[in-house]
N, C-alpha and C positions, 0 to 999 in steps of 0.2 A: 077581787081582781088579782091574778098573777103579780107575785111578786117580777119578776125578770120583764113581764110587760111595762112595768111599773119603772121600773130602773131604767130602760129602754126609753118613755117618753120625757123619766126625770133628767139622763145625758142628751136628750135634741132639745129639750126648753129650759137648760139649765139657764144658759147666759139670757134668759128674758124675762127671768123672775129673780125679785131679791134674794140674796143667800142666803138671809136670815128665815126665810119662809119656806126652805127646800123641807124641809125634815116633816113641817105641818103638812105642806100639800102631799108629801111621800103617804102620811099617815091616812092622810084623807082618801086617797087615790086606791089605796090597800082597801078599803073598805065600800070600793063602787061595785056595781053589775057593770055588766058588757055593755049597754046602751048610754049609760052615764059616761063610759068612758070613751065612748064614739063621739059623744059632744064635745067631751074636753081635747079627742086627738083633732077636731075639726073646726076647733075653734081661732078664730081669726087671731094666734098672737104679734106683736106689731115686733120689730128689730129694733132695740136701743141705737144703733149703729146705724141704722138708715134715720131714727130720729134724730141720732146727733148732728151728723150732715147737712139735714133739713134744716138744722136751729143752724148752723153756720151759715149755708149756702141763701136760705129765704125767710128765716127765722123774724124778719124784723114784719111780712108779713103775716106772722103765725099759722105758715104751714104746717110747722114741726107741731103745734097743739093740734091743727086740725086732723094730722097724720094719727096722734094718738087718742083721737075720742075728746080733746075736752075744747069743744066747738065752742062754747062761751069763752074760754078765755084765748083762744085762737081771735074771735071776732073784737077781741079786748085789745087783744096785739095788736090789731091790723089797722085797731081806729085812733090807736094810740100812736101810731109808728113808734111799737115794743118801746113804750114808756121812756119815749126820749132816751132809746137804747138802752137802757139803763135795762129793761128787762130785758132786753135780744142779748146783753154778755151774761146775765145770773142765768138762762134759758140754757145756753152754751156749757156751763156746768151742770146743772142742775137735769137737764132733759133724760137721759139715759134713767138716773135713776125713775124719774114719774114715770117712764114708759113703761119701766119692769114693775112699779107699783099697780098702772095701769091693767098690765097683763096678768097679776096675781088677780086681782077683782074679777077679769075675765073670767078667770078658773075657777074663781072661790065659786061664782056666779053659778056656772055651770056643776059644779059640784053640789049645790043645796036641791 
């Protein structure tokens, strides 16, 4: 794949993948066809930022899990009322990062 195509999708999904994982997925990305890399530009990645809100705003019934894929523990939240809060404040730290964890797997996913 183009480099400068490659740059281009790494500066629009920078802020939704860990930082630590730009330089892998850069490497990975340099090495697809044009079809592989149709998957990855079209793949659903979620906003850290719209999950953070969600863990604020509804968080105590785990929309913000539901928002990012991890539907068991969303349904863990909800029956829990978010673990006598106790999970709805660690969720409110914690969420942005599992989202961008979230959305590397997406990629990885669609990269193999």
């Amino acid at each position: 794949m183009e480099a400068n195509k490659v740059e281009q999708l790494l500066l629009l999904n920078a802020s939704r993948l860990p930082p630590e994982s730009i330089g892998m997925v850069r490497s990975r990305l340099l090495e697809i066809d044009d079809a592989t890399m149709a998957q990855v530009v079209f793949s659903q990645l979620k906003d850290p930022t719209i999950a953070l809100i969600l863990s604020i705003v509804v968080g105590v019934y785990g929309v913000d899990r539901f928002y990012i894929g991890d539907i068991g523990l969303g349904i863990g939240k909800l029956l829990t009322c978010a673990g006598a809060f106790i999970w709805y404040l660690i969720d409110i730290f914690m969420i942005m990062d599992a989202t961008r964890k979230k959305n590397l797997e997406t990629v990885l996913t669609q990269l193999h």
